[in-house]
Backbone as ProteinMPNN parsed JSONL, in Angstrom:
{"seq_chain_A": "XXXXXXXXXXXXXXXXXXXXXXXXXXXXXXXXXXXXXXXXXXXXXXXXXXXXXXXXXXXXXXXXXXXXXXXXXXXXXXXXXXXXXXXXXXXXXXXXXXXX", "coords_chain_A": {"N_chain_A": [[125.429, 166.11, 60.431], [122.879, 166.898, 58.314], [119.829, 169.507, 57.657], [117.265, 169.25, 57.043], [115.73, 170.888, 54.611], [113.268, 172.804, 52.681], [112.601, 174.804, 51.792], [113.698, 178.116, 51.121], [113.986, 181.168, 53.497], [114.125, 183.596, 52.142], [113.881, 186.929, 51.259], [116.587, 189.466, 51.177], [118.919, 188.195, 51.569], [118.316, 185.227, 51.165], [118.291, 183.214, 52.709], [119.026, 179.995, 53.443], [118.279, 178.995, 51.128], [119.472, 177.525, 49.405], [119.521, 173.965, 49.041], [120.931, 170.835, 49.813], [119.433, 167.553, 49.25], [119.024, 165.749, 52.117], [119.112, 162.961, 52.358], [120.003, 161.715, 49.778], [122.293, 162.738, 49.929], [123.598, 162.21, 52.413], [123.9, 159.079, 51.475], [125.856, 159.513, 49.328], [128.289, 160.466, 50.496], [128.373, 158.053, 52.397], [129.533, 156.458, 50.343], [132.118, 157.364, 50.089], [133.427, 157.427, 52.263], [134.76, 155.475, 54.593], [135.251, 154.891, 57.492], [133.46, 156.9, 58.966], [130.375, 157.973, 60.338], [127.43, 158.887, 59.809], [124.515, 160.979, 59.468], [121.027, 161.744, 58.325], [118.389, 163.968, 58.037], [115.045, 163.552, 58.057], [111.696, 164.362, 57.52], [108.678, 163.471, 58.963], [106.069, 164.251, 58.035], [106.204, 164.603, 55.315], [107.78, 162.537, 53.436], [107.113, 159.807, 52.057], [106.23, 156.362, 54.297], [107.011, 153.454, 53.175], [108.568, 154.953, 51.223], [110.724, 155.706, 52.107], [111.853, 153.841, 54.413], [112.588, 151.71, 52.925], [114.831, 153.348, 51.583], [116.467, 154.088, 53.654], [117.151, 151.579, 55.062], [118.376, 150.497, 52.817], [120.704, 152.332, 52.068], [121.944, 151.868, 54.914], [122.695, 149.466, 54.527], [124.238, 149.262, 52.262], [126.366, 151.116, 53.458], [127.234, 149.536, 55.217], [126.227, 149.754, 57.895], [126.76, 152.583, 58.731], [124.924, 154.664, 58.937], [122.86, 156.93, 59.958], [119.598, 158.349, 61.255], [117.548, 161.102, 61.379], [114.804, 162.463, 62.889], [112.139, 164.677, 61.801], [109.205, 166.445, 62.797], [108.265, 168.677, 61.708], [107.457, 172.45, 60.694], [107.415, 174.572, 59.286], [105.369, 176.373, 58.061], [105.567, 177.287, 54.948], [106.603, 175.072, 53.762], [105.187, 173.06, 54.51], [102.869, 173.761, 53.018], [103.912, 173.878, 50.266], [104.114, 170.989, 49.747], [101.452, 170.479, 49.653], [99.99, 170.233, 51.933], [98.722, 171.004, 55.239], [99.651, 172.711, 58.276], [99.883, 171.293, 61.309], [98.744, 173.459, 63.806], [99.469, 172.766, 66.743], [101.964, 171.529, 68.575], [101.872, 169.161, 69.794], [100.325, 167.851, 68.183], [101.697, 167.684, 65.901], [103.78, 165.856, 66.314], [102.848, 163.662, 67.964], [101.385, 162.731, 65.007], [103.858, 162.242, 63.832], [105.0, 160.215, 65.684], [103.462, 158.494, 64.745]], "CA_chain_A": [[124.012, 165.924, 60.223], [122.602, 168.775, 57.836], [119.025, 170.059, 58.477], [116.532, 169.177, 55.618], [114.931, 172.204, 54.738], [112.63, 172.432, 51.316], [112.714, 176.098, 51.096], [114.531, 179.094, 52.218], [113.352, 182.328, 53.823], [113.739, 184.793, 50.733], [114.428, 188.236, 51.529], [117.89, 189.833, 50.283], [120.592, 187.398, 51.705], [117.828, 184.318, 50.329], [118.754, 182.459, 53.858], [119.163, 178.755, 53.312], [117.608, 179.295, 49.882], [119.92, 175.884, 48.641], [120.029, 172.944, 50.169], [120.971, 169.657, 49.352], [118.426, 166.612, 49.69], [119.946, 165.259, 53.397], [119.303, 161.82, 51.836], [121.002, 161.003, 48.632], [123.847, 163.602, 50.613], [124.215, 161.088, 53.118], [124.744, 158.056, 50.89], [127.017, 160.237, 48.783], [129.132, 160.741, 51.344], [129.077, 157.053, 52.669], [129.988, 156.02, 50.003], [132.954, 157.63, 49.9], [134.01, 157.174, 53.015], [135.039, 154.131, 55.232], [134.709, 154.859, 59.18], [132.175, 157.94, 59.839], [129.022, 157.511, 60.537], [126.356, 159.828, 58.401], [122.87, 161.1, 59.358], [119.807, 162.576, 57.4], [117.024, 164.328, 58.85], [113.854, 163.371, 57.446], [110.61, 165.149, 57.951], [107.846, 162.455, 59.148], [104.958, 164.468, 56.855], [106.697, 165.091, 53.643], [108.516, 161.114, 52.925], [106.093, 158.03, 52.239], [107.326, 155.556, 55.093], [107.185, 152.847, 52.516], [109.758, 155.114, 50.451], [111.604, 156.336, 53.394], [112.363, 152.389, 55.396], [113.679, 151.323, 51.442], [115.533, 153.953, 51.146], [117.281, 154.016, 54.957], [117.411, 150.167, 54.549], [119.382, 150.385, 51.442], [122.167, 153.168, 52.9], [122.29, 151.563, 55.811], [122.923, 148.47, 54.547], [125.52, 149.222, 51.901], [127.675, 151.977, 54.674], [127.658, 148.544, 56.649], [125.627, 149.992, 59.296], [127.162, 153.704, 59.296], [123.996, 155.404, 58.553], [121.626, 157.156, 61.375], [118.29, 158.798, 60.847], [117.17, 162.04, 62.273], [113.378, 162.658, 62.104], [112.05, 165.414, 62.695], [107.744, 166.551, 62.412], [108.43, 169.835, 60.716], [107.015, 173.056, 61.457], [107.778, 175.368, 58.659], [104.491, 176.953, 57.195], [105.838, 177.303, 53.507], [107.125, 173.377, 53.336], [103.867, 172.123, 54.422], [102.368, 173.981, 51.667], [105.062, 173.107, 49.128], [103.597, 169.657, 49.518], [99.718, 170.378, 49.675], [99.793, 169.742, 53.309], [97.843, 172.257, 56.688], [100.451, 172.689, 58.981], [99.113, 170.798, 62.608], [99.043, 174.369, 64.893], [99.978, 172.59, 68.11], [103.548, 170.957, 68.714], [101.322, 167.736, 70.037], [99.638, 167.054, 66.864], [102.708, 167.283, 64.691], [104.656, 164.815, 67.458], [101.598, 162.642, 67.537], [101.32, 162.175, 64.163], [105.49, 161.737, 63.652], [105.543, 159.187, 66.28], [102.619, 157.328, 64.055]], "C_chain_A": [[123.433, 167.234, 59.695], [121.506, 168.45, 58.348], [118.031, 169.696, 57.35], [115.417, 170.444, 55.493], [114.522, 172.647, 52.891], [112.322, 174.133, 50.498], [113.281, 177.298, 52.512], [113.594, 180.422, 52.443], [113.423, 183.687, 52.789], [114.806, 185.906, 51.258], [115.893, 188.173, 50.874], [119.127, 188.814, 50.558], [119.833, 185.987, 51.386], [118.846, 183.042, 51.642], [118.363, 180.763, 53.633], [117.607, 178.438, 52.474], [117.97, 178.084, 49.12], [120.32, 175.363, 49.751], [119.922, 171.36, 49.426], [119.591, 168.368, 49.929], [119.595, 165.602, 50.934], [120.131, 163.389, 52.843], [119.824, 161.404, 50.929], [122.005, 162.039, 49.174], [124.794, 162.474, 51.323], [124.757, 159.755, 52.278], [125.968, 157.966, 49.601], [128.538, 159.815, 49.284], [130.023, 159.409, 52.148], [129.789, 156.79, 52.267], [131.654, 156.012, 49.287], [133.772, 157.566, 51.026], [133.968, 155.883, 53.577], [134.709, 154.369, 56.479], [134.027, 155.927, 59.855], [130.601, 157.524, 59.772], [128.241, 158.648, 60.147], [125.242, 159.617, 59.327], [122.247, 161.964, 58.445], [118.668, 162.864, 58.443], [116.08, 164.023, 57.434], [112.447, 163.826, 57.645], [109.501, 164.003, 57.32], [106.508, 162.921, 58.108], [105.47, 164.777, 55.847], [107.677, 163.61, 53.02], [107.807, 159.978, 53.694], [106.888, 157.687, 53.19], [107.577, 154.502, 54.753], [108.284, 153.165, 51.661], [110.925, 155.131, 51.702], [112.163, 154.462, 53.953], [112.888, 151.782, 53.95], [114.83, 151.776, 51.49], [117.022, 154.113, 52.214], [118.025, 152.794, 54.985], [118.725, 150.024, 53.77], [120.813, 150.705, 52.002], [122.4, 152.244, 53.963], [123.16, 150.001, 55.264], [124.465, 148.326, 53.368], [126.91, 150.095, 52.777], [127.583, 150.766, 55.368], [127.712, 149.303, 57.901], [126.141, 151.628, 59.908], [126.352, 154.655, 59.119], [123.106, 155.475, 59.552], [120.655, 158.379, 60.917], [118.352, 159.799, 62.116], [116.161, 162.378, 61.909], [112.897, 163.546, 62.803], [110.44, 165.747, 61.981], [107.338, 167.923, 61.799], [107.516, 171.134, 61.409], [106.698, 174.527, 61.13], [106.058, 175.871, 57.568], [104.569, 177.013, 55.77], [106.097, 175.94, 52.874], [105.909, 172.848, 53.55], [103.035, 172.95, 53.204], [102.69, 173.498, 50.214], [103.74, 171.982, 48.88], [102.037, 169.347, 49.839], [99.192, 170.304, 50.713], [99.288, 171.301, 54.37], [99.222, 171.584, 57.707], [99.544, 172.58, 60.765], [99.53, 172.728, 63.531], [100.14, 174.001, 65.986], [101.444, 171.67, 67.831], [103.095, 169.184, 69.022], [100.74, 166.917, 68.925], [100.345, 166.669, 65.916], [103.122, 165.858, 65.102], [103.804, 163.627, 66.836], [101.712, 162.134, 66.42], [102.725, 161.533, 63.383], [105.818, 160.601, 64.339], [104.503, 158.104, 65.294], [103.842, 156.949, 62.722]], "O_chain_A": [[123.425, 168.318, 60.278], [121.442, 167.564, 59.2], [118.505, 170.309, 56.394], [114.495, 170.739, 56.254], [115.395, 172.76, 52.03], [112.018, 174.499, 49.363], [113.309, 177.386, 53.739], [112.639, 180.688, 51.714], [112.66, 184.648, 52.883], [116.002, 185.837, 51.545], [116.344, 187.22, 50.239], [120.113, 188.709, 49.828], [120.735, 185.16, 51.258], [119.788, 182.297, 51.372], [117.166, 180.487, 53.714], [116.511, 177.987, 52.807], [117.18, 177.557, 48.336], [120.936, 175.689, 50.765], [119.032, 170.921, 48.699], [118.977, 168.509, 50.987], [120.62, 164.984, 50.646], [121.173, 162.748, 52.984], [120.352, 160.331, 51.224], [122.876, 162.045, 48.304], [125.922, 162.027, 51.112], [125.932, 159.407, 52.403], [126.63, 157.044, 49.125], [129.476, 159.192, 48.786], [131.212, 159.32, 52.452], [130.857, 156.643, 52.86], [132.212, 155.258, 48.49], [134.975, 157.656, 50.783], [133.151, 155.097, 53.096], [133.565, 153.968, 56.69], [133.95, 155.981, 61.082], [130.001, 156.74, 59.037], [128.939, 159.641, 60.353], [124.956, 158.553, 59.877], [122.863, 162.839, 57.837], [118.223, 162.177, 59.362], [116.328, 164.201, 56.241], [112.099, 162.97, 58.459], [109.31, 163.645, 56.158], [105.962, 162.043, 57.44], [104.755, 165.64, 55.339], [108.307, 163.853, 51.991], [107.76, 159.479, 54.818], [107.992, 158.213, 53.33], [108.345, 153.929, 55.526], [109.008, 152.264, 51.238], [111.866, 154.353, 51.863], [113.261, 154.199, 53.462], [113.978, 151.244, 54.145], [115.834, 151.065, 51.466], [118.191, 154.215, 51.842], [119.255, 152.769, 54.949], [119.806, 149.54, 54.105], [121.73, 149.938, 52.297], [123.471, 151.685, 53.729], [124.226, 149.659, 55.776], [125.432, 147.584, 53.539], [128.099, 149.777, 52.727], [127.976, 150.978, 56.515], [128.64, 149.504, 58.684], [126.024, 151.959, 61.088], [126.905, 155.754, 59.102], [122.572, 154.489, 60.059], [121.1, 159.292, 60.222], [118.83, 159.647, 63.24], [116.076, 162.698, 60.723], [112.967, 163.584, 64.031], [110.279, 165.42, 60.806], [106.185, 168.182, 61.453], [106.93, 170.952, 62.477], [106.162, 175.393, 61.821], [105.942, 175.548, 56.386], [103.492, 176.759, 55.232], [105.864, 175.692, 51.691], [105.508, 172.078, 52.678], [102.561, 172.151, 52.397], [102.002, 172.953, 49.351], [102.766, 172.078, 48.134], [101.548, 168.27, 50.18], [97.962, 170.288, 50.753], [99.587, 172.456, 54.068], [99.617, 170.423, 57.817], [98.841, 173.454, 61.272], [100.711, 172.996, 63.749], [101.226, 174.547, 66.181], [101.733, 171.253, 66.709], [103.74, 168.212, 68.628], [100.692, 165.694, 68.794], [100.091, 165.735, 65.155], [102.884, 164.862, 64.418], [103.914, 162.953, 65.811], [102.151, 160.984, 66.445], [102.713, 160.607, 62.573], [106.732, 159.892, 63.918], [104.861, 156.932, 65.173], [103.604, 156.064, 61.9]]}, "name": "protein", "num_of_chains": 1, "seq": "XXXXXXXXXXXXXXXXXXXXXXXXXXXXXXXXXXXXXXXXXXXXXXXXXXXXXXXXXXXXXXXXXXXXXXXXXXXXXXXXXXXXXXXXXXXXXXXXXXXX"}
C-alpha cells in the first residue's frame, strides 16, 4: 500500500519529490498479477467521490475483488494548496469532513 503524496518536501535530498499516482499504480499492478490483493490511498479532499466510486468500482471489479481502498483526510499544507483548497487546522474537521 504506497502513500499518495502530491508533492515532496524539497530541500537537497528532494524527499518523496516522485511519486506515482497510488491509483492507476494499483490497477497496474492488478492487472498483472493473479492472487495479491492491492491498495491505494486516496485523500477524501483532493478526488471527486463521483470520480473516485467509478474508478474503485472499475479496479475492483476487473482484479475480481482484489482491490482495497485506503482513505486518508490529508494534512499536508502544500497539497491542499496545490489544489486551491485551506487546510481544516483541527484533526476533527478534516475527519468530519472525510467521513462525509
Amino acid at each position: 500500500m504506497p502513500i499518495a503524496r502530491w508533492t515532496g518536501y524539497g530541500g537537497a535530498t528532494d524527499f518523496q519529490g516522485d511519486s506515482l499516482d497510488t491509483i492507476t499504480w494499483a490497477a497496474g499492478l492488478l492487472a498483472h498479477t493473479q492472487r495479491i490483493s492491492v491498495f491505494a490511498t486516496a485523500h477524501a479532499a483532493f478526488v471527486h467521490p463521483l470520480l473516485a466510486t467509478t474508478q474503485f468500482a472499475t479496479i475492483d471489479h476487473l482484479s475480481g475483488g482484489r482491490f482495497g481502498l485506503n482513505i486518508v483526510c490529508g494534512w499536508n499544507q502544500p497539497a491542499y494548496e496545490m489544489f486551491g483548497l485551506t487546510l481544516p487546522r483541527d484533526h476533527a474537521t478534516r475527519y468530519r469532513d472525510g467521513q462525509e
